[in-house]
N, C-alpha and C positions, 0 to 999 in steps of 0.2 A: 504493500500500500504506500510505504514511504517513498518508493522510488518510481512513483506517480505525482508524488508531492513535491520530490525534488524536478523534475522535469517541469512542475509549471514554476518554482520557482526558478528554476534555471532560464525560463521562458519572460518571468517579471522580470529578472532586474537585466537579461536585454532588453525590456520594453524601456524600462526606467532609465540605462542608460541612451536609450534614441531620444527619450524626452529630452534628456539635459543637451545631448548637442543640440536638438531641435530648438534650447533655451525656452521648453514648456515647463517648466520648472512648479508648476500648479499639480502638473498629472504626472510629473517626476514623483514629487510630494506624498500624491493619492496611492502610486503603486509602493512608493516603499513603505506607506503606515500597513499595506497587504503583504507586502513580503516580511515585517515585525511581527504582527499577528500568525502567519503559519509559522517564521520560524520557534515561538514563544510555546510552541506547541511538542518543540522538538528536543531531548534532551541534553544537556549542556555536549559533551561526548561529539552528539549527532551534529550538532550546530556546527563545530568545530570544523569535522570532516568537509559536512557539505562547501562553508568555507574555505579550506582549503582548496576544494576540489574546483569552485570557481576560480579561484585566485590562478591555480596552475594552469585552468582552461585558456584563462586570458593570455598568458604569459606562453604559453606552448600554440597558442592563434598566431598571436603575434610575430613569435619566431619563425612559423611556416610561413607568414608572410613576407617577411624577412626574406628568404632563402627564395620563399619562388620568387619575388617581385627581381630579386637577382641584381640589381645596380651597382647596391655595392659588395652583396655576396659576389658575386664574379669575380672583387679586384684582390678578393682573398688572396693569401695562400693555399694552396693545397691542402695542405695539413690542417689549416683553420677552417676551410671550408669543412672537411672531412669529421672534425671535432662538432662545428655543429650539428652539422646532419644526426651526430649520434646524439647529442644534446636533445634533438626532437624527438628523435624514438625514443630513449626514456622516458621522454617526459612523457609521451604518447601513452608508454606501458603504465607509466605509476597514473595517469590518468585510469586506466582502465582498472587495475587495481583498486582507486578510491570508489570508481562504479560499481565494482561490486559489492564491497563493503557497501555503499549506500543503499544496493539495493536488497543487504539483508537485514536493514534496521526494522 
């Protein structure tokens, strides 16, 4: 059931962050008093995880954007290039890892 609940929270607070660049800052507002409320519901532990598991979503997005967008990944070295690419597959796997866990709360 939790891993029904993280999915739409995972769904709000991209909604909430398109408000803020949108600078709708009213219905930014509105979704996160909804994302407080279900996670108030979630044991401290559980809260944790789910946190986390955004935080490295974002930061393991980012990096693959990094890499494909390729600008300045191409002016790499070899070697650096090569390092991140693994940098994203773990972070890929410990993402999936925290999915499970999440979805045996």
């Amino acid at each position: 059931m939790l891993s029904n609940i993280y999915g739409i929270l995972y769904s709000l607070e991209k909604l909430k962050t398109r408000y803020v660049v949108e600078r709708n800052y009213e219905r930014a507002a509105m979704v996160r008093e909804i994302i407080l409320k279900i996670k108030s519901n979630m044991k401290p532990h559980q809260q944790r995880v789910v946190q986390e598991r955004d935080e490295l979503q974002e930061r393991t997005d980012k990096l693959g954007k990094f890499i494909l967008d390729g600008l300045i990944y191409e002016t790499l070295s070899e070697e650096e290039q090569t390092d991140l690419s693994e940098q994203h597959y773990h972070m890929a796997c410990y993402l999936e890892i925290l999915n499970s866990r999440i979805n045996r709360f």
